[in-house]
PyMOL Python script that loads the backbone (N, CA, C, O; Angstrom):
from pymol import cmd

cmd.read_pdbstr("""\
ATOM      1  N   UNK A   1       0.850  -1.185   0.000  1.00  0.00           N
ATOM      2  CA  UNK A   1       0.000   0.000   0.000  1.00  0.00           C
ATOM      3  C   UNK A   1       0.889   1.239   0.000  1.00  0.00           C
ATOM      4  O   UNK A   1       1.823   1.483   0.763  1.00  0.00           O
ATOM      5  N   UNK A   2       0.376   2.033  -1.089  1.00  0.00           N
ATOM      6  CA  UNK A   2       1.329   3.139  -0.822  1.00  0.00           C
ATOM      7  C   UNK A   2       0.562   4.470  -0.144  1.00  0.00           C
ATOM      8  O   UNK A   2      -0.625   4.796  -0.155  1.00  0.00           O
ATOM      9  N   UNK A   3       1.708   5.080   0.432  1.00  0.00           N
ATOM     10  CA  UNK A   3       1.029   6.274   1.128  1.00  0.00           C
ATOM     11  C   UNK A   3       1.545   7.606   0.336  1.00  0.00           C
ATOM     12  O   UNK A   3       1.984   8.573   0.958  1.00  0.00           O
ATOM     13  N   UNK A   4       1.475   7.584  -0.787  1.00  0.00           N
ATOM     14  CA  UNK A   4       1.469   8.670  -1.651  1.00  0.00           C
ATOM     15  C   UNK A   4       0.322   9.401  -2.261  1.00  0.00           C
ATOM     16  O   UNK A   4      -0.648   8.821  -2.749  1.00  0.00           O
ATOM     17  N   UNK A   5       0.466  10.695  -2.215  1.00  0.00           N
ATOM     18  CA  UNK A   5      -0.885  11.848  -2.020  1.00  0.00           C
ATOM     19  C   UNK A   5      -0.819  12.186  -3.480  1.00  0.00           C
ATOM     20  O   UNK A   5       0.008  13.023  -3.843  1.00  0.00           O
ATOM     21  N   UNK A   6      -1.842  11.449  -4.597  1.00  0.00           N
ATOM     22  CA  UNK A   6      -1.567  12.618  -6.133  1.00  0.00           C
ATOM     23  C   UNK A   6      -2.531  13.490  -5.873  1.00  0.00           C
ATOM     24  O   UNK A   6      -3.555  13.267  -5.227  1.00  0.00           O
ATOM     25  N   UNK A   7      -2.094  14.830  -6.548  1.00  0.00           N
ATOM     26  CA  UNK A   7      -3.153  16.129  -6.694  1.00  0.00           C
ATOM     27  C   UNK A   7      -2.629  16.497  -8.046  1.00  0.00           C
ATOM     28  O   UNK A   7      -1.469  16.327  -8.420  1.00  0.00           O
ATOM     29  N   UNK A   8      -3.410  16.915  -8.602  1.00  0.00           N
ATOM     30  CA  UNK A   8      -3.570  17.250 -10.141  1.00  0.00           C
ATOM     31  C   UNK A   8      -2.982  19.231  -9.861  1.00  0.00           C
ATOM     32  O   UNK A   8      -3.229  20.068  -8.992  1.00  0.00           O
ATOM     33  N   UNK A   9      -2.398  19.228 -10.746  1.00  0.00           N
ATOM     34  CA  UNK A   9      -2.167  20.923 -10.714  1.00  0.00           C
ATOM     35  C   UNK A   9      -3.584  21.427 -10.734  1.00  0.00           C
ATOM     36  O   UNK A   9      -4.595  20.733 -10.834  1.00  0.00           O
ATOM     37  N   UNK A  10      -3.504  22.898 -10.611  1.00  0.00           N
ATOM     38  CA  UNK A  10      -4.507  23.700 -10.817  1.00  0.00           C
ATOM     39  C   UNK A  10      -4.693  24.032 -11.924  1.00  0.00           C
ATOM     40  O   UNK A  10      -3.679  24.200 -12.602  1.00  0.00           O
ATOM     41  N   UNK A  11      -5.965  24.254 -12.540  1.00  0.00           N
ATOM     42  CA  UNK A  11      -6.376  24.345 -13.530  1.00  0.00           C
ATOM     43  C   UNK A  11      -6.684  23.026 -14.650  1.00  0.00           C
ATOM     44  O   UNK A  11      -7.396  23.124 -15.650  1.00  0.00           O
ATOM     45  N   UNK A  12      -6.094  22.025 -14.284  1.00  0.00           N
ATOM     46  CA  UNK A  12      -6.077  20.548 -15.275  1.00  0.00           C
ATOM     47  C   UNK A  12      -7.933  20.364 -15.445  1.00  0.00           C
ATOM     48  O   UNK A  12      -8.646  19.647 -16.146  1.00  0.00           O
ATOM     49  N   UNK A  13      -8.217  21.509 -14.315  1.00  0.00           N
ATOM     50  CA  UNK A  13     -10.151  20.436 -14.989  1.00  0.00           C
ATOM     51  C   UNK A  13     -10.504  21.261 -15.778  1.00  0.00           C
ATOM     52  O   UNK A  13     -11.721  21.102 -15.876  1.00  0.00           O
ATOM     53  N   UNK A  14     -10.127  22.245 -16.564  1.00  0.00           N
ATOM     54  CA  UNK A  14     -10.586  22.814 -17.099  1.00  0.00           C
ATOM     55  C   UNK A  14     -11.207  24.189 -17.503  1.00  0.00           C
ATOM     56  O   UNK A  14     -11.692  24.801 -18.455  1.00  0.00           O
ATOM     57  N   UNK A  15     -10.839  24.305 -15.984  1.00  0.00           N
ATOM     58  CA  UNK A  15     -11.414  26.181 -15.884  1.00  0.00           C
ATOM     59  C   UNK A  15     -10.161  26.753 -15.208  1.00  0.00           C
ATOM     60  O   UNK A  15      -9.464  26.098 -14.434  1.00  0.00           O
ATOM     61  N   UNK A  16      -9.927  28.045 -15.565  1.00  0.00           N
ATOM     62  CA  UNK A  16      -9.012  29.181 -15.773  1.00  0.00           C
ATOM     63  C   UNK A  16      -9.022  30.172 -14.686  1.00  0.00           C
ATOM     64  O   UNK A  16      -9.540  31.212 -15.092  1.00  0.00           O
ATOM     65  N   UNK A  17      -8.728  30.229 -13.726  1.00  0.00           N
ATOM     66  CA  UNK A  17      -8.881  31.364 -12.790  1.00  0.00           C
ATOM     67  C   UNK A  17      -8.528  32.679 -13.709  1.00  0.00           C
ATOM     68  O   UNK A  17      -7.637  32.758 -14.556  1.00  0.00           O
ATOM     69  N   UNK A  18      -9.577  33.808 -13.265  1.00  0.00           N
ATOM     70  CA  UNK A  18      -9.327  35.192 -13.777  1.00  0.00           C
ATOM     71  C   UNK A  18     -10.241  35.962 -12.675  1.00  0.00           C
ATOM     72  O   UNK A  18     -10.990  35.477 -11.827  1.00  0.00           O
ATOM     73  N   UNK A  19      -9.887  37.539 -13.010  1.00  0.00           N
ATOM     74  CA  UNK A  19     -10.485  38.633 -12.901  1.00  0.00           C
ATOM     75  C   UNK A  19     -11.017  38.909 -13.533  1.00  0.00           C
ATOM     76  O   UNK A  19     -10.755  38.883 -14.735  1.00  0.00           O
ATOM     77  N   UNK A  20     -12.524  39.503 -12.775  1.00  0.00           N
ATOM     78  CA  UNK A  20     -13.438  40.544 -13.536  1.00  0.00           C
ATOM     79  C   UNK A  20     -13.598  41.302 -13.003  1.00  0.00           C
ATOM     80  O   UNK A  20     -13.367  41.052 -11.820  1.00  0.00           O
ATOM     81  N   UNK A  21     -14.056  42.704 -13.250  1.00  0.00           N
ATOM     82  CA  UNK A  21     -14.717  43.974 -13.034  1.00  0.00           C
ATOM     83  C   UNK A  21     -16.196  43.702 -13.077  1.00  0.00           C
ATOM     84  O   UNK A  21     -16.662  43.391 -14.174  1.00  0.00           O
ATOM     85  N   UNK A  22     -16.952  43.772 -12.101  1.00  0.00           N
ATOM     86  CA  UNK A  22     -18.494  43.518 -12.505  1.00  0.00           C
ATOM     87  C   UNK A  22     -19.262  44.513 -11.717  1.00  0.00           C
ATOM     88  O   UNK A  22     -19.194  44.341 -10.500  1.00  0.00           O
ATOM     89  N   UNK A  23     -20.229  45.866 -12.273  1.00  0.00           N
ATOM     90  CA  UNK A  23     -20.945  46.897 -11.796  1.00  0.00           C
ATOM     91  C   UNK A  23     -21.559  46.074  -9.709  1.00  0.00           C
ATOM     92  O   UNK A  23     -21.496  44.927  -9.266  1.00  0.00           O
ATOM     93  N   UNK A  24     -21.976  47.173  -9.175  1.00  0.00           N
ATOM     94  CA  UNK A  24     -21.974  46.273  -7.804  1.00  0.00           C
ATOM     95  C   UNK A  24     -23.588  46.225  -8.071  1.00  0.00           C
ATOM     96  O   UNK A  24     -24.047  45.276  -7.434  1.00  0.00           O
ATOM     97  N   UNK A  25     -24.617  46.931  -8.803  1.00  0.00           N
ATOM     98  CA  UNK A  25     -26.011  45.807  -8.850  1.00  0.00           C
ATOM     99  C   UNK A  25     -25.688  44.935  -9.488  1.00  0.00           C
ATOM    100  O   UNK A  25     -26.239  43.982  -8.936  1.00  0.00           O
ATOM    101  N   UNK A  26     -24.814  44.331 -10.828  1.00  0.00           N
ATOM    102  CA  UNK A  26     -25.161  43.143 -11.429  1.00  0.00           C
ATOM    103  C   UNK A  26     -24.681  42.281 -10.647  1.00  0.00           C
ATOM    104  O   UNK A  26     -25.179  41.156 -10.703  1.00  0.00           O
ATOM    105  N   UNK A  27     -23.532  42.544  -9.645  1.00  0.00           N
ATOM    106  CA  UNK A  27     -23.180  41.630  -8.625  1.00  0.00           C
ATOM    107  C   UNK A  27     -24.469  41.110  -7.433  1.00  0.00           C
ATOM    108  O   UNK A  27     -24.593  40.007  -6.900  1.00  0.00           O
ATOM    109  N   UNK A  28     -25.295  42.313  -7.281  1.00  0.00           N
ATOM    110  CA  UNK A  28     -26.300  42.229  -6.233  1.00  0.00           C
ATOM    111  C   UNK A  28     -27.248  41.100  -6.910  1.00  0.00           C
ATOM    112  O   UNK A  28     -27.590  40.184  -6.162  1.00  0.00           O
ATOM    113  N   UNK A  29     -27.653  41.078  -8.100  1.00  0.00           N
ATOM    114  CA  UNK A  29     -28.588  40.353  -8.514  1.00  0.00           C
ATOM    115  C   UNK A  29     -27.893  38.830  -8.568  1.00  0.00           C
ATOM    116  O   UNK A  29     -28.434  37.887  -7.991  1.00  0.00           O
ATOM    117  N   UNK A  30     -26.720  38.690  -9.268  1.00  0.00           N
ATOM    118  CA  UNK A  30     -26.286  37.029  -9.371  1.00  0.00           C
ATOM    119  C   UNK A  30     -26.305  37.329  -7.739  1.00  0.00           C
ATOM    120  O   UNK A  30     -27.470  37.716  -7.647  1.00  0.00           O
ATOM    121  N   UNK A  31     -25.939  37.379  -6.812  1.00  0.00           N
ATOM    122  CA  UNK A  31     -26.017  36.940  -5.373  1.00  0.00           C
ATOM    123  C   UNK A  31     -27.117  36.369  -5.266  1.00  0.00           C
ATOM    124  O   UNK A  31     -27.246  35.146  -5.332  1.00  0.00           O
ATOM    125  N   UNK A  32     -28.305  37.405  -5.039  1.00  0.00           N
ATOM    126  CA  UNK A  32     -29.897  37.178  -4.874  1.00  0.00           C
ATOM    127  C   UNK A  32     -30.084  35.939  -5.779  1.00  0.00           C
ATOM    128  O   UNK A  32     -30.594  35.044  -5.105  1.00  0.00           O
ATOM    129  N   UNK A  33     -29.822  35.484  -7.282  1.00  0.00           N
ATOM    130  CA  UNK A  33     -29.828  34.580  -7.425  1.00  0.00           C
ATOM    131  C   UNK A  33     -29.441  33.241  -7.184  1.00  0.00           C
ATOM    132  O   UNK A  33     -30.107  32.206  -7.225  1.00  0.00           O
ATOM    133  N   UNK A  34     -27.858  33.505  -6.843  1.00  0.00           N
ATOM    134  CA  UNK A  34     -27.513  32.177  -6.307  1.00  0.00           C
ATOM    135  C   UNK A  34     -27.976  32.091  -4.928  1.00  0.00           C
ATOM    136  O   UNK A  34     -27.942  30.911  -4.577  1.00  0.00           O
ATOM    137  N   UNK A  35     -28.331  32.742  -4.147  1.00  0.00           N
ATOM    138  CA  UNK A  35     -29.139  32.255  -2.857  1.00  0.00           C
ATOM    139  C   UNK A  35     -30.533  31.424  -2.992  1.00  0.00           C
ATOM    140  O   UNK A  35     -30.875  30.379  -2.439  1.00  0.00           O
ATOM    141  N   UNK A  36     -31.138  32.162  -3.816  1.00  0.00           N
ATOM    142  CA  UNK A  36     -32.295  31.712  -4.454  1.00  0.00           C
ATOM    143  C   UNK A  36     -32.463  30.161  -5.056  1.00  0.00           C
ATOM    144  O   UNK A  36     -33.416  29.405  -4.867  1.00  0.00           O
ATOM    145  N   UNK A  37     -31.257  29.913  -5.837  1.00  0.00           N
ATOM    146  CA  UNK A  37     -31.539  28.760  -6.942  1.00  0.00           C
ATOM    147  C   UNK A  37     -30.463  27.719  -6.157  1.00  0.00           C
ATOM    148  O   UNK A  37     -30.296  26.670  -6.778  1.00  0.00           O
ATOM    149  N   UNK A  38     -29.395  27.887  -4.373  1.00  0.00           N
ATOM    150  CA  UNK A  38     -29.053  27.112  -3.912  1.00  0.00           C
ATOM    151  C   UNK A  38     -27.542  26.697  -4.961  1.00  0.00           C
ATOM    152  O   UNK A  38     -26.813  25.753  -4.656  1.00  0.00           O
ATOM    153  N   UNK A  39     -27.376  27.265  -5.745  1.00  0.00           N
ATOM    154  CA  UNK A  39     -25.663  27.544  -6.658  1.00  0.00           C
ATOM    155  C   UNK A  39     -24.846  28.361  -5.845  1.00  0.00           C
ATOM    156  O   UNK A  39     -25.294  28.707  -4.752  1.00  0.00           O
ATOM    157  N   UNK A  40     -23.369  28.840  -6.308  1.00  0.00           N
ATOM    158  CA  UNK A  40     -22.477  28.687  -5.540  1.00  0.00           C
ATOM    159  C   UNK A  40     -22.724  30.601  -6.232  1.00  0.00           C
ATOM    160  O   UNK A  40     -23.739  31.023  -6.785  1.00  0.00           O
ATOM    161  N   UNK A  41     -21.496  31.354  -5.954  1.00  0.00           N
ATOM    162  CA  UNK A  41     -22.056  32.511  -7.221  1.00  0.00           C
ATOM    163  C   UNK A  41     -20.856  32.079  -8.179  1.00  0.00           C
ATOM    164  O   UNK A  41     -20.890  32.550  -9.316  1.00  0.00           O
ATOM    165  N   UNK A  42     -19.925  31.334  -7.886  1.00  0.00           N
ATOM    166  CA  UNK A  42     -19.191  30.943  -9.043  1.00  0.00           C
ATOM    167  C   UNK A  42     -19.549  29.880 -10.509  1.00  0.00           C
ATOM    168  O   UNK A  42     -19.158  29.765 -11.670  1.00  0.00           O
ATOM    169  N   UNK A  43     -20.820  29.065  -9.312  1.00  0.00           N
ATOM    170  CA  UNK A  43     -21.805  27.621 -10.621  1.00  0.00           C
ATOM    171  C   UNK A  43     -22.319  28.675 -11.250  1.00  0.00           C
ATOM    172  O   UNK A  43     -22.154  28.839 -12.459  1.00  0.00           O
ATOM    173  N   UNK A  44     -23.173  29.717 -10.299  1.00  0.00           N
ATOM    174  CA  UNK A  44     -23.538  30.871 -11.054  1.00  0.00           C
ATOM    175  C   UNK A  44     -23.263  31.405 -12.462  1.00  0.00           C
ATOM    176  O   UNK A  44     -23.908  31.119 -13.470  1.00  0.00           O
ATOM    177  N   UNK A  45     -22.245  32.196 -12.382  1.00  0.00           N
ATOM    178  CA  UNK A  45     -21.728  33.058 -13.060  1.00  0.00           C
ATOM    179  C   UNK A  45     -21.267  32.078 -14.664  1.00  0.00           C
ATOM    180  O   UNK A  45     -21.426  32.474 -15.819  1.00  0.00           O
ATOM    181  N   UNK A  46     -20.696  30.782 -14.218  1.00  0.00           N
ATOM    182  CA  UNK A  46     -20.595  30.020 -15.413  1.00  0.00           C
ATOM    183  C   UNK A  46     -21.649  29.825 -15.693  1.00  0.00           C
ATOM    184  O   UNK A  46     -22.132  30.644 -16.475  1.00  0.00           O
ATOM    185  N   UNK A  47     -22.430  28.825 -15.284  1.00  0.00           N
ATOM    186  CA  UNK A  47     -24.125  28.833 -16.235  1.00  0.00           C
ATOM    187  C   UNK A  47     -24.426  30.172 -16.809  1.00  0.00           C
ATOM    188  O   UNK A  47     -25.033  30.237 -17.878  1.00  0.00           O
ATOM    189  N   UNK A  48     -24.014  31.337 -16.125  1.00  0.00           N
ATOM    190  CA  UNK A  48     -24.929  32.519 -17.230  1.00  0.00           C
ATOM    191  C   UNK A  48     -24.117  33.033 -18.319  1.00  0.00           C
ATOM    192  O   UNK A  48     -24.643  33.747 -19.173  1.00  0.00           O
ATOM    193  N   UNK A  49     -22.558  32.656 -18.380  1.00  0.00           N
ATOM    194  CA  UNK A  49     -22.003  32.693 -18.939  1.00  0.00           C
ATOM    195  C   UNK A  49     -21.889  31.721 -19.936  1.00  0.00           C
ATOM    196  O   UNK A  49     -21.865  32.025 -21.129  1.00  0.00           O
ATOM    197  N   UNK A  50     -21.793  30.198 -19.396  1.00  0.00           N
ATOM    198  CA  UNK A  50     -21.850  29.427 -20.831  1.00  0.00           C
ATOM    199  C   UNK A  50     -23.133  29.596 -21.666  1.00  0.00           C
ATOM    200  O   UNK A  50     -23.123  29.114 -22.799  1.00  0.00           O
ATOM    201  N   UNK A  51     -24.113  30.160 -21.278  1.00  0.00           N
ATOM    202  CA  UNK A  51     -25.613  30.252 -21.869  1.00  0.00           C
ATOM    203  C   UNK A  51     -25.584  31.662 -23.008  1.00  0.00           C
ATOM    204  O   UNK A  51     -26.031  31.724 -24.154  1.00  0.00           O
ATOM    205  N   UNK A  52     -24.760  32.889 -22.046  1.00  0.00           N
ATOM    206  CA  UNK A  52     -24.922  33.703 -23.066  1.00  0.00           C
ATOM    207  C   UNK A  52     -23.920  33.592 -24.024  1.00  0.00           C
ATOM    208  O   UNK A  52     -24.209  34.042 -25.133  1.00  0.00           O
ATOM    209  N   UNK A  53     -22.806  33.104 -23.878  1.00  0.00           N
ATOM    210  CA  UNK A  53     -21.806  33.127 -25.281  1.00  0.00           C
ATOM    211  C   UNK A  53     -22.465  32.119 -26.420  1.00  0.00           C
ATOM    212  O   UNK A  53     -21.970  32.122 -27.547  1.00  0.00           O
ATOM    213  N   UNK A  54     -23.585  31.259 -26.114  1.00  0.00           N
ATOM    214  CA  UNK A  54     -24.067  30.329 -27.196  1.00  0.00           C
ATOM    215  C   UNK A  54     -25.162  31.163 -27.974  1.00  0.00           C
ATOM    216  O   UNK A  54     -25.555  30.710 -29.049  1.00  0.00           O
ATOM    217  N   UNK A  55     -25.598  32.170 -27.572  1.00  0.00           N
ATOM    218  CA  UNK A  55     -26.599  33.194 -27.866  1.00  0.00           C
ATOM    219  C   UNK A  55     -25.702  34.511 -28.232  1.00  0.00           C
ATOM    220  O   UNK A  55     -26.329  35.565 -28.118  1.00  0.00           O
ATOM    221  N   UNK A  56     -24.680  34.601 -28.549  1.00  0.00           N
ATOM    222  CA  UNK A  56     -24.208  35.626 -29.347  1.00  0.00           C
ATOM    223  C   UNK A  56     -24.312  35.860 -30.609  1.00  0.00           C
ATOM    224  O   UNK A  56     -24.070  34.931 -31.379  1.00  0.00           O
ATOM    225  N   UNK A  57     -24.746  37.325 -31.202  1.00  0.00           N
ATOM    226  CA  UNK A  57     -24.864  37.503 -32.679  1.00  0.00           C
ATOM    227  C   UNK A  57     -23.936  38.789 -32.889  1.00  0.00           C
ATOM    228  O   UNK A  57     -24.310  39.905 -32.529  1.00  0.00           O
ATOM    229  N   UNK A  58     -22.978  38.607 -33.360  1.00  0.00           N
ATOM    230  CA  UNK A  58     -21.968  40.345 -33.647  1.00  0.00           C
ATOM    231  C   UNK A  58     -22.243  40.349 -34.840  1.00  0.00           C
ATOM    232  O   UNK A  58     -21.999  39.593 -35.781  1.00  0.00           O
ATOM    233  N   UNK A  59     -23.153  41.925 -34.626  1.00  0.00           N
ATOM    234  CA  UNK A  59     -23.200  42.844 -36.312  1.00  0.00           C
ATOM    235  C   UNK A  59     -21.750  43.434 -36.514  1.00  0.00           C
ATOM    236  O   UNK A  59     -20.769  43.755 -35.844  1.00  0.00           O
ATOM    237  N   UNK A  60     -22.360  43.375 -38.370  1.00  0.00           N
ATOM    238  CA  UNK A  60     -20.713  43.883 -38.782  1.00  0.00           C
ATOM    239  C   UNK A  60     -21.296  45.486 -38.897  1.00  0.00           C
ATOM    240  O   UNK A  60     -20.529  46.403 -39.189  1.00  0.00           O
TER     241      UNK A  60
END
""", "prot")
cmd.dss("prot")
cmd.show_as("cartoon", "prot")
cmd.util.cbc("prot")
cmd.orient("prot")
């Protein structure tokens, strides 16, 4: 039996730590939401994020 500890680096699952700038109501509302819907505000912020980049249309 071995007593060796693996941990995967950070970032290997797939998501990217960053900064954002976000106005302090749009922050107030994802809060109120993730309290609401029992998400984290980080499950948050990805669900509203992977949802709106699939719904993007850029005019030329």
């Amino acid at each position: 039996m071995s007593n060796t500890i693996k941990i995967k680096k950070r970032g290997d699952d797939g998501y990217r730590v960053i900064s954002v700038r976000i106005k302090e109501g749009v922050l107030s509302k994802i809060d109120s939401l993730a309290a609401q819907s029992n998400y984290s505000r980080n499950e948050l912020i990805n669900i509203l994020i992977e949802s709106s980049v699939e719904n993007v249309e850029i005019e030329e």
